[in-house]
C-alpha positions in Angstrom: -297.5 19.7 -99.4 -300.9 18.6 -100.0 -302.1 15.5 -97.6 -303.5 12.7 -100.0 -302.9 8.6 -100.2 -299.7 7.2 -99.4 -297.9 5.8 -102.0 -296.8 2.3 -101.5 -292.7 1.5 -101.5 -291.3 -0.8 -104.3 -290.8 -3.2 -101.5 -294.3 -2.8 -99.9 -295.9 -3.3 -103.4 -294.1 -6.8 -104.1 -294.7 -7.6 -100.1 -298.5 -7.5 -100.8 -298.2 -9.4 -103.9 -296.4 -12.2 -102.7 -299.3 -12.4 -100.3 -301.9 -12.2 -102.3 -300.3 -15.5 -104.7 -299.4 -17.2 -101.1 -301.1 -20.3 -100.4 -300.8 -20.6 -96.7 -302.5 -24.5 -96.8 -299.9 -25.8 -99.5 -297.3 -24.7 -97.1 -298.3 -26.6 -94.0 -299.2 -29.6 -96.1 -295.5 -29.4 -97.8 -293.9 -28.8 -93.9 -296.5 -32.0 -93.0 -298.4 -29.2 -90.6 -301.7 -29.8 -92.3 -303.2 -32.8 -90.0 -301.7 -32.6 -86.5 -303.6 -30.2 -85.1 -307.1 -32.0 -84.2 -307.7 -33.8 -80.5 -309.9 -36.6 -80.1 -313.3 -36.2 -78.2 -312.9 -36.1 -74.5 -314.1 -39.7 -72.9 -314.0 -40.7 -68.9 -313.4 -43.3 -67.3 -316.6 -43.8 -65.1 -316.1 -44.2 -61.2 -318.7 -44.7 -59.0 -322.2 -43.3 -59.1 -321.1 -41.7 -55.4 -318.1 -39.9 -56.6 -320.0 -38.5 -59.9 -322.7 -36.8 -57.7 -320.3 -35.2 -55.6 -317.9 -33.9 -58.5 -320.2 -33.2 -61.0 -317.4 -35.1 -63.0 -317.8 -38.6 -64.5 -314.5 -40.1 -63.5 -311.4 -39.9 -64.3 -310.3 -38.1 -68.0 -308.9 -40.1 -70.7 -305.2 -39.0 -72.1 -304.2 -37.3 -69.1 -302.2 -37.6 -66.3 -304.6 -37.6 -63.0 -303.2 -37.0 -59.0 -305.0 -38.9 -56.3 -303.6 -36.9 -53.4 -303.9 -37.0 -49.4 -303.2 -38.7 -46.2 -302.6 -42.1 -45.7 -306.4 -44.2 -45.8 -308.6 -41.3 -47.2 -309.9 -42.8 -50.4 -307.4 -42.7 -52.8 -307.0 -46.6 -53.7 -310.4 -46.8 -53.6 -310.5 -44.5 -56.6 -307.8 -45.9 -58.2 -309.3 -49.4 -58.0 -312.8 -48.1 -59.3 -310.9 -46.8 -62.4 -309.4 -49.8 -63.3 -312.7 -52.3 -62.9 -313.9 -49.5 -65.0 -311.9 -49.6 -67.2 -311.8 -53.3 -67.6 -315.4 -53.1 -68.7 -314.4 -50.7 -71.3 -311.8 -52.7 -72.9 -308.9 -50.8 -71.3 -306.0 -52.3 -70.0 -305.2 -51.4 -66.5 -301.6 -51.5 -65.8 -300.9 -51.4 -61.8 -297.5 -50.0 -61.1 -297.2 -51.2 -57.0 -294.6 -49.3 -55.7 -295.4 -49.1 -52.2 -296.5 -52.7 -51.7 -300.0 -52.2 -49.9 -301.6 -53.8 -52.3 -304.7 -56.2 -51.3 -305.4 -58.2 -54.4 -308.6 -59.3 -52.1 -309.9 -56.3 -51.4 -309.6 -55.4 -55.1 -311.5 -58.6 -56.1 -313.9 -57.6 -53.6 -314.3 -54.3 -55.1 -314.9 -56.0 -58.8 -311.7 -56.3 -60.5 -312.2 -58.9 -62.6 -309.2 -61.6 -61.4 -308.2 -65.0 -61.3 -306.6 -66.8 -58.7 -304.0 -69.4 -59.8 -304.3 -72.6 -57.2 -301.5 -74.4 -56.6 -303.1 -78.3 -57.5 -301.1 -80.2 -55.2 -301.8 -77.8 -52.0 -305.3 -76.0 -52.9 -302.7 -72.5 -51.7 -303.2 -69.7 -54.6 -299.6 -68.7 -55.6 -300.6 -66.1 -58.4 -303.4 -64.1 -59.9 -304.2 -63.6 -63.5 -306.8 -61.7 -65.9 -306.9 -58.5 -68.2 -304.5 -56.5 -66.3 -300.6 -55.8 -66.0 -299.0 -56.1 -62.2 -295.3 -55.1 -61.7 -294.1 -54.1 -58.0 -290.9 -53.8 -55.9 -289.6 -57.1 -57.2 -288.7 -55.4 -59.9 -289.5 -51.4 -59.5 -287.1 -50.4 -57.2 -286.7 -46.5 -58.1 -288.0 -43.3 -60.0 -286.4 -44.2 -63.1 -287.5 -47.7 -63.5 -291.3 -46.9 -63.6 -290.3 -44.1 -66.1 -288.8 -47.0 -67.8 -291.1 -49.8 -67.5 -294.3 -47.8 -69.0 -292.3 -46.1 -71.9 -291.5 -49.6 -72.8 -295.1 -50.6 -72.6 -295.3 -47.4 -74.5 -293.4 -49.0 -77.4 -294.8 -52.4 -77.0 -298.2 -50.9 -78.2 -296.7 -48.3 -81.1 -295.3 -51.9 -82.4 -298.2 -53.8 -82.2 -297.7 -55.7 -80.1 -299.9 -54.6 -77.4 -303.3 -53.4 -79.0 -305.2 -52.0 -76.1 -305.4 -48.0 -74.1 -303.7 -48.5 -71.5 -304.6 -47.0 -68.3 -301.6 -46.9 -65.9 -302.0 -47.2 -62.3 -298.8 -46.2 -60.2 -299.7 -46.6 -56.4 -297.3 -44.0 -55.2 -295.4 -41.2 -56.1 -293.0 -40.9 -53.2 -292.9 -44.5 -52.0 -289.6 -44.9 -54.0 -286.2 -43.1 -54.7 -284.4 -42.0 -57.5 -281.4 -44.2 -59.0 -279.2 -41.4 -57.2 -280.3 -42.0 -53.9 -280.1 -45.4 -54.2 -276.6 -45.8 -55.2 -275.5 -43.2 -52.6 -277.4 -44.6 -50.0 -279.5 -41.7 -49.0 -282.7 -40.8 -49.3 -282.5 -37.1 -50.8 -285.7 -35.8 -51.3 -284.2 -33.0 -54.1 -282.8 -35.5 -56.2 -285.8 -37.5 -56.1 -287.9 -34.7 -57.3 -285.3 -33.5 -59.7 -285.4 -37.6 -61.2 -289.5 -36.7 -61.3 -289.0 -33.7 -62.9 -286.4 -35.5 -65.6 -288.3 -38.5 -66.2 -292.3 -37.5 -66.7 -292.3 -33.7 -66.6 -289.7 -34.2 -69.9 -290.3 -37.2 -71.1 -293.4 -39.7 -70.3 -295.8 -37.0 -69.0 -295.9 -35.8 -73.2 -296.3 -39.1 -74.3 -299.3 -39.5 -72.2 -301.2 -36.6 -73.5 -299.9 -37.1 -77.1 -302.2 -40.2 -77.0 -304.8 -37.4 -77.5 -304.3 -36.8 -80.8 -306.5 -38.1 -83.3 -303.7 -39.3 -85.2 -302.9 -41.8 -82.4 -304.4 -45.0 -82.5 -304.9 -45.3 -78.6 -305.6 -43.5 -75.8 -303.3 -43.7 -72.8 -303.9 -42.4 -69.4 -301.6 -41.6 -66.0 -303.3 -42.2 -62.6 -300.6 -41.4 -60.0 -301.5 -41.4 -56.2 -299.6 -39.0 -54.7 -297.9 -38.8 -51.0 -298.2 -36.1 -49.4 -296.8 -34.2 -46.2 -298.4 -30.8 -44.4 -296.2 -27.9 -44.2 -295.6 -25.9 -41.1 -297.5 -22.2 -41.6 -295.0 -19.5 -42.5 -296.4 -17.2 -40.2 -298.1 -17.2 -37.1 -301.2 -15.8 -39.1 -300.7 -18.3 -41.6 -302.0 -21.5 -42.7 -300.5 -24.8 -43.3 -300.1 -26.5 -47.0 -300.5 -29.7 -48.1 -297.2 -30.3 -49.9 -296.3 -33.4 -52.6 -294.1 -36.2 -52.2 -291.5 -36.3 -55.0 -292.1 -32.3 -56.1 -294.7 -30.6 -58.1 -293.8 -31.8 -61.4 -296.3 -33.9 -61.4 -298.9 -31.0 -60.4 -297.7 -28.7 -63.3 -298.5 -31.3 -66.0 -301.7 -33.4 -64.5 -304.7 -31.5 -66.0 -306.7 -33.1 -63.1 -306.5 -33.3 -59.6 -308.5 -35.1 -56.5 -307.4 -34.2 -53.0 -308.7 -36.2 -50.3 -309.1 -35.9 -46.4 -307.9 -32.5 -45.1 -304.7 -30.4 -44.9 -303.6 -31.7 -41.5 -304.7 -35.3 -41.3 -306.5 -37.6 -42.8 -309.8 -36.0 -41.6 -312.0 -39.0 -41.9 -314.4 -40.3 -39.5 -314.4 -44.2 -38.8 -317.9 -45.7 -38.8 -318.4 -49.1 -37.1 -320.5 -52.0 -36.1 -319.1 -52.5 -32.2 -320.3 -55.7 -30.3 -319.1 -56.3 -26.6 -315.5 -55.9 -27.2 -315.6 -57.0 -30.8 -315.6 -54.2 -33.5 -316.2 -54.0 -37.2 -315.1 -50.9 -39.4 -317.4 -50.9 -42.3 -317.0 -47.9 -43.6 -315.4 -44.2 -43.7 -316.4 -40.3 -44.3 -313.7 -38.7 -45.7 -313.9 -35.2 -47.7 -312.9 -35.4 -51.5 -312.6 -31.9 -53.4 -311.3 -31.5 -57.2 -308.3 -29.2 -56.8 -307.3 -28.6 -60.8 -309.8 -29.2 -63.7 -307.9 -28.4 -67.2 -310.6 -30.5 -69.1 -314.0 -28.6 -68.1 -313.0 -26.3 -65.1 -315.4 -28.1 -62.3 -314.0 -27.8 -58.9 -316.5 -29.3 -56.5 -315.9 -29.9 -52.9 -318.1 -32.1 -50.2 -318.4 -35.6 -48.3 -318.2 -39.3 -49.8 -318.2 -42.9 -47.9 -316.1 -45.1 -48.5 -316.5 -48.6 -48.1 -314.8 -51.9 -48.8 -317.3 -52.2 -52.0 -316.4 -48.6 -53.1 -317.7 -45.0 -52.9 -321.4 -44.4 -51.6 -323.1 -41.1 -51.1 -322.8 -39.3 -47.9 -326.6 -40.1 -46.8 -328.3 -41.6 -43.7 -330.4 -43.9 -46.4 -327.3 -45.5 -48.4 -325.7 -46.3 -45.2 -328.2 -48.1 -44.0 -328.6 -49.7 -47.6 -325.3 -50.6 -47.4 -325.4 -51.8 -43.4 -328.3 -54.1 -44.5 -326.7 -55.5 -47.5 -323.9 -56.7 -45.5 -324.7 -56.7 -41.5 -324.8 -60.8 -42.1 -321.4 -61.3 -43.0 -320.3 -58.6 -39.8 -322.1 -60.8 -37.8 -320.1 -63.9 -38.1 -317.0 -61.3 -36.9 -319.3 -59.8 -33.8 -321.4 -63.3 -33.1 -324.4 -61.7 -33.7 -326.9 -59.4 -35.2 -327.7 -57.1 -32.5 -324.9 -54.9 -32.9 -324.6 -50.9 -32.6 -323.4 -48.9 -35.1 -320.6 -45.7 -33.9 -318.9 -43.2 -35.8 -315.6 -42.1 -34.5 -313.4 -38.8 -35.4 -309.9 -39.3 -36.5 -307.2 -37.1 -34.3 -305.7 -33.9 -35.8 -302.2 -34.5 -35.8 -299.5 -32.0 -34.3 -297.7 -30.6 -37.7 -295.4 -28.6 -35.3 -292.1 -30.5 -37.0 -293.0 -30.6 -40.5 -291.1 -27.5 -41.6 -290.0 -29.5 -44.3 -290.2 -32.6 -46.6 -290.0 -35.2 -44.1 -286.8 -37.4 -45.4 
């Protein structure tokens, strides 16, 4: 049989003419799939002009959900408070979630967070605080599930009207609280916790967060969690030891950004102080900051940043003594005078021997 053009079917022929009178936008605008696909333009929220030069990134992404990870006193409040003066400044609301109660409303105000005390008249004693911000704590956050609660009700408030502002939401920390399970039964189990993590954002307010992306959203929420953390023992003699997160990896599956500060083992910072006779003032710390996950514009950066009571500076003999300049009068008052030397001191590595798992 000769080889020429294949004849079409009966069934192919009315295929490719149901095609052809097809209108493929009619259909998504009938199935109300014609407008839902567009993002808004990515915006930061600025930190500090320190923490910019060593990330190459401006701060922290709006309409995610962000980890500040590491070892106890490494930087990561000191983020988090930068963020939310930031974010004051730009008209966003910062919403502090203080769940493991080391909060230092002086030390904030020191920083720039724009608060007022409330005096008592009678005694001159300040018995609240008030300004453009959102405070809720242990008094009445006592588990996973009530956070999860407390900002999809916020969450709602603002859908409603009723609160017209982005909302940046500062929870100071994952693992610093149980689930509802643990509490009732009295035991702190680290699965169920992370399992009440998993249930509560990974499902559930993690989406809403980045929903708030959409152009067709009228606001912009973000999620700024610091994170716990605890080193893992290597699994081999050859092998190295991982910094593991408090409360699971939920959280690290759906942040799209990432900050790790300090090292694997400790805390890896270096004290520097202004020492006195016996008296001793710790003005400042190096710790290392490195961006671990970068789902907006793939920088990962690594290096050296100061931190200081006033925030980040640059890693450099010139801004530290800028900043020991600035402020060697009020140290002095502390030390009882000005002729004071200035020490750096290396933190410990800790023995990680016994932390073959999640310590309980």
């Amino acid at each position: 049989m000769p080889r020429g053009k294949k004849t079409q079917t009966l069934q192919e022929a009315a295929s490719s003419e149901l095609k052809k009178a097809f209108n493929l936008d009619s259909f998504k605008s009938g199935k109300g799939l014609s407008s839902n696909s567009k993002f808004k333009d990515q915006q930061w929220i600025p930190l500090s002009d320190a923490f910019q030069e060593i990330t190459s990134i401006p701060g922290i992404p709006m309409g995610h959900v962000v980890l500040l990870r590491g070892h106890s006193d490494t930087g990561k409040t000191t983020a988090l408070i930068e963020a939310s003066i930031s974010a004051q400044k730009r008209g966003v609301l910062p919403v502090f979630i203080i769940t493991e109660m080391k909060w230092n409303w002086e030390h904030a105000i020191q920083m720039g967070l724009e608060v007022e005390p409330v005096v008592d008249e009678e005694t001159g004693e300040v018995i609240d605080y008030s300004g453009n911000f959102i405070y809720v704590d242990r008094d009445s956050i006592n588990s996973i599930e009530d956070v999860a609660s407390f900002i999809l009700d916020l969450l709602d408030e603002q859908k409603k009207g009723n609160l017209p502002f982005d909302l940046l939401f500062l929870w100071d920390s994952i693992g610093s609280i149980p689930c509802e399970m643990s509490l009732k039964s009295n035991k702190n189990n680290n699965e169920w916790n992370a399992g009440a993590m998993s249930t509560q954002f990974g499902n559930n307010v993690n989406q809403k967060i980045t929903l708030s992306r959409k152009e067709s959203s009228p606001y912009t929420n973000t999620l700024v969690c610091v994170n716990k953390v605890w080193t893992l023992k290597p699994e081999s003699p050859m092998g190295q030891p991982k910094l593991m997160n408090k409360g699971g990896y939920a959280m690290w599956f759906d942040s799209t950004f990432v900050v790790t500060f300090g090292n694997i083992m400790s805390a890896g910072t270096s004290k520097i102080k202004a020492i006195k006779d016996s008296k001793q003032v710790e003005f400042a710390k190096r710790t290392n900051l490195q961006i671990d996950k970068n789902h907006i514009n793939g920088i990962t950066t690594r290096g050296k940043i100061v931190m200081t009571p006033h925030g980040f500076i640059n890693d450099d003999p010139n801004e530290l003594k800028d900043y020991k300049n600035a402020h060697a009068a009020d140290w002095s008052k502390v030390l009882g005078g000005m002729d004071f030397d200035v020490v750096e001191e290396n933190e410990e590595v800790q023995d990680i021997s016994h932390f073959e798992k999640e310590p309980e």
